[in-house]
Structures are given as C-alpha cells and as structure tokens.
Phi, psi and omega in degrees: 000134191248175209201105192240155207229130193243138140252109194193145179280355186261147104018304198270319183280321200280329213280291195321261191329315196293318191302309185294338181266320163325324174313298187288003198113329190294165176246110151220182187227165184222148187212117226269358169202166192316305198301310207284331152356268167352275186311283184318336173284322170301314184291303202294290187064104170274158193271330193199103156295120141284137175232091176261149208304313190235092170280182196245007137227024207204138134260153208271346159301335179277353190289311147338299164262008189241029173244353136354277175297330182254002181208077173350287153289337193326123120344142156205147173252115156294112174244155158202164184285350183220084206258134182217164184268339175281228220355311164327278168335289154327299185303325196261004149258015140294348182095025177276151168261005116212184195238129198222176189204116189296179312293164197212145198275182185295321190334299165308299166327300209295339181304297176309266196333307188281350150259308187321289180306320190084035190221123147335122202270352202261186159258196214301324205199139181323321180305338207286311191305262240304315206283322179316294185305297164320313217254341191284347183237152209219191161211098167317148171154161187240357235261114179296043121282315141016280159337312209265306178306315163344281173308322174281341192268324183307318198262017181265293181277352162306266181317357173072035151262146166222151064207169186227159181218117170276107197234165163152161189283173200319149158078345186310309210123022196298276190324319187280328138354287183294307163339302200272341174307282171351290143348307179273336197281156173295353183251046189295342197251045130212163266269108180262119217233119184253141188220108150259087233303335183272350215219051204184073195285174202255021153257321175293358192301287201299331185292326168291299180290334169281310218069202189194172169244181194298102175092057121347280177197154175339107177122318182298056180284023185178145192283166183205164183291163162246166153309316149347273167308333211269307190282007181295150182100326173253246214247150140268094160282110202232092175303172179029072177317291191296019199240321170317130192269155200301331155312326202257001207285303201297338162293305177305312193303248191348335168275328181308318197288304184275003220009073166229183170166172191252137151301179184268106175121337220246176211223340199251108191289124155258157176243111192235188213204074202219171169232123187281114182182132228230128173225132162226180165267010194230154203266100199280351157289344159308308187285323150328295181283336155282054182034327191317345189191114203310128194292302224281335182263000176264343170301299168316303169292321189259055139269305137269128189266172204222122185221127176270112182291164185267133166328282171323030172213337185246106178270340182318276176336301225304297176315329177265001180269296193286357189265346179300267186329301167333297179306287198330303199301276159019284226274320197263351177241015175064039204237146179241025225273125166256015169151154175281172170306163166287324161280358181258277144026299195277323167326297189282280221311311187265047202233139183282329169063076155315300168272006140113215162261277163004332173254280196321325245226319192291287218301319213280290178323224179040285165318300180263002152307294203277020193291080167242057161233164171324294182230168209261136184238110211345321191277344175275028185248124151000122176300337146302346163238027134268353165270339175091006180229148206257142185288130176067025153271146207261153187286020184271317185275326185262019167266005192266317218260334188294307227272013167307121124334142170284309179336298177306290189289008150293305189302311222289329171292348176271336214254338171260344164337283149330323169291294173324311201267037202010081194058029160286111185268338188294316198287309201292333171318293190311315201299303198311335189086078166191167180258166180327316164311296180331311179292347191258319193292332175287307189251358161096155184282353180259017170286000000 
C-alpha cells in the first residue's frame, strides 16, 4: 500500500480521486491548499503527490519546488483543469513526473501509478473493485428524507434509468447525490465525468463536450476527446444545468436522443454508451415558461426527478454530519477536537443553514482549525447561530428553523449520543442523565 497525498483546492475533486485510490488499495490523504500540503507531506512523507497547477492562493509550481526541497525524490504528478503547454513545460522541469488535464478518465491515472510506483494500480479482482465502488459512497445522515433518497437513488440506478435530474438548492449535496446514483449503477467500474455547466461557454461548448480534431481551428494542435467521450461506459455528470446557454441547448438535447455526435472537425460520427445526470438549484420549470430554457430538453432531462431536501427540513442529519466531518478534519490537521458541547449543539439544531451542508461542512473545519479546547463551545459559534438567524436571510428562513420541535432537537440529540456510545443504550442513558427505559421509549425499541 503506498501512501499519496492529492492537493487541490476543490472539494469535489480530491473527494473523487481520494475515493478511486482507496478504491485500488492506497492510503490516501487530501489537502485543500498549498500550506495544509505542505504541512501534510512533512508529517507523512508521501510516497506520490497530485498536484494541482492552479491553486486559488497559491501556484502549484511554487508548491513544486518548495516540496523540492524538503523532499528530493518525492514524485508528483501535475493535473489541472486549464492545460497550456508553457505551463506543462514548467512543471515538468520542476521535476513533476507527469503531467495529467483534468478531466482524465483512471485509466491514465491507474498508468501514472503503475509506473511511478512499480505497483499494480487495480485491486487483487474485478470483483473486489465493483463491491468497493457500490458501498464506499454514501449520504450521512439519520434523518427520513435522508432514507428515502437513499432508497430512490439505489432503485433508480438499479433500472437503469436515464438520464435523471438532480434538483435542490445550493449546497444540499446534489454532486454527492450524483456518485451515489453512479455507484449503484451497473456502470459503477467506469468513469464519472464531472462538468460544470457554468464554466462552458457558448463558442467552447461542442469543442468541451465533443472534442475536436487535429487543425479544428486555430489552436487545435492534437486532436483531443470531449466529455462526452471521456465518460463512455459510465456517468456525465452535468451541474449546474440550467446554466447551458440556450444556443447550445438544442446540441445536448440531440447527443441525448442518440448519444452520438460529430467531433468539431471531424467527419467520423462517434457513439458512446454513458448515463446521463444532470443537476441544478434553479427551478427550471420557471426558465421554461420564460423561454429561458428548452421546454423539449427539460422534458428529456426530467424523467425521473431526484430531490435533495435543504439541511433545515432533515434536522436529524446535522449531528451525525458534523461528528462525520469532526473526524475528517481531525485526521487532516493533526486536531484532537473531540466534539462540541451539549449547548453548541442545541445551538446547530436550530440554526436555518441557509448555505446548506456545504456551511455545515465550512463551519465544523473552521471551528477546529481554530479550536484550542477539548471541545468547541456555544461561545466559539458564529453570531448567527448563536442568534438562530442566518445573516441577510428572509424570514421564510428563519421561521423554518423557529418552527423546529423540541421532540425533534431532542430525537436529533439521543441519536448521536447513541452514535458516540456506538448503539449502547445503557451507556447512552447514563450520559444523558435518563434510564434505560426511558430511553427506549423516546427512539423506539429497533434504535
């Protein structure tokens, strides 16, 4: 087991990339800026670094040389989302040992590995992969909407439907949503291709989405895949949807009906074979009746819809999400934090989580970077959630979070209790101050 370290600033990437080498065997770990890198390659000493070229305070060339320095021989592989050839260039008489341009199916990766390391990149048997790939991705949570999605997203990709549309507002967990649809699907052993749909402009679409060949156009010095292409066998995964701008609409709709299409240049019709699923926050039957958005591709897109509810309507989830995180973070800053108070707690349950799990996920890092007690306490919490109102939020929002039940931020506190004392009831009793019964009578006897 070798033991690599991904640097990259996105969330979503290190998460993918961290899962697929775990996937193969690896121990790896990840880190969201140069300096926390840094640091972790200094404790650690990794056997094989990813490294992306453009971080968003950092360059990842100086990040390059000064991991150089503490470590000579270190590998590192460059990937980045914005591939130029001086940049290339750079990198690589920095001493990176390859260079990879996101997105890149594993394969390439599984390449990297298997020369850098001298290690087989797959695990012992196809089979080992496929049951890995099912069970490793998941949606914490206690809560029954939770339950429900769970179950709808398992009996969705079990049939093989396509293409599905993933809607809820900003931050719910849509792209984890989309994994786990992956995950489940008979297409879990091949590629999950992520696009954000907003960051695709309408002269770069079909050439991103297509590809294109070699002298295209001006610039085209090799012929190169689209996403499309990049993902046959698996998933498109395509955010922020509603963001395609409406010229380009009537091309997607048409790779939908066939999954075929022409490259930019090219004369030879390709055919890929993906499952398609497409998410936004924005209500696109609204952008339909405003022209804004093809009535015939949201039809196309919306056969079955998949709906992530906002963190304020499943309150169940906050506690087994932040005891979630608690570890990650923990793990990833050398943090001893073991958990908040019982009034910082009571605290997160009636807070609207305006930004969603995505601000849960912020906050709980944040709090134990900055953490120096055992545990983090109603007074280290942000003044909107020790006040119970989200700053500049409309009263739509903070009447959701009034309209909390104690029966609720009660259920939601026995349950991580119960989690902590790991389905112990005697011990989950004690802590609470309540008796076994008592305690059976609140979560029921199969809790």
């Amino acid at each position: 087991m070798s033991r690599i370290l991904i640097i990259d600033d996105s969330h979503e990437f290190t998460e993918l990339v961290a899962g697929a080498l775990r996937h193969r065997g690896h121990d790896a770990q990840s880190a969201h800026s140069g300096r926390a890198g840094l640091g972790l390659a200094g404790a650690q000493r990794p056997d094989l670094v990813i490294l992306d070229l453009h971080l968003a305070e950092e360059s990842g060339i100086e990040v390059l040389h000064r991991l150089r320095d503490l470590f000579p021989d270190l590998p590192v592989v460059i990937v980045t989302g914005q591939p130029d050839v001086p940049s290339a260039v750079a990198a690589l008489k920095g001493s990176a040992v390859d260079y990879l341009c996101k997105p890149f199916p594993f394969e390439e990766l599984d390449a990297v590995l298997t020369r850098v390391l001298k290690v087989s990149a797959s695990p012992a048997t196809p089979a080992a992969l496929t049951e890995a790939r099912a069970t490793a991705i998941d949606m914490i949570g206690a809560s029954p909407a939770t339950a429900e999605l769970r179950t709808v997203i398992h009996q969705l990709a079990a049939a093989g439907v396509r293409p599905a549309l993933i809607t809820g507002e900003s931050g719910t967990g849509k792209d984890l949503a989309a994994r786990m649809f992956h995950a489940a699907s008979a297409r879990r052993s091949g590629p999950f291709v992520e696009v954000n749909c907003s960051a695709v402009g309408e002269a770069l679409f079909e050439s991103e989405f297509f590809g294109h060949e070699r002298g295209a156009f001006t610039g085209a010095i090799g012929s190169r895949r689209g996403f499309a292409e990049v993902a046959d066998g698996g998933t498109l995964f395509l955010d922020e949807i509603g963001e395609i701008p409406l010229t380009c609409q009537p091309k997607l709709l048409r790779f939908l009906e066939d999954q075929s299409f022409f490259r930019v240049g090219g004369s030879r019709k390709v055919t890929v074979d993906v499952q398609v699923i497409a998410a936004t926050n924005r209500d696109l039957r609204a952008m339909v009746e405003q022209w804004a958005f093809r009535p015939d591709l949201y039809f196309r897109l919306n056969v079955v819809p998949v709906v992530v509810s906002p963190l304020r309507d499943r309150p169940e989830d906050i506690l087994p999400l932040v005891a979630f995180w608690l570890a990650e973070v923990n793990a990833r800053y050398g943090k001893a934090v073991r958990g908040f108070t019982r009034e910082a707690e009571a605290r997160l349950l009636t807070y609207p989580w305006p930004g969603n799990v995505r601000e849960l996920r912020n906050l709980v890092e944040r709090l134990v970077i900055l953490c120096g007690t055992e545990r983090i306490g109603a007074e280290q919490l942000p003044l909107e959630i020790t006040s119970g109102r989200a700053p500049e939020a409309g009263s739509s929002a903070n009447a959701r979070a009034t309209d909390l039940t104690l029966a609720q931020i009660e259920r939601a506190h026995i349950r991580k209790v119960l989690a902590d004392a790991k389905g112990n009831k005697t011990r989950a009793a004690s802590i609470l101050g309540i008796s076994r019964e008592t305690l059976r009578a609140k979560v029921g006897p199969d809790s």
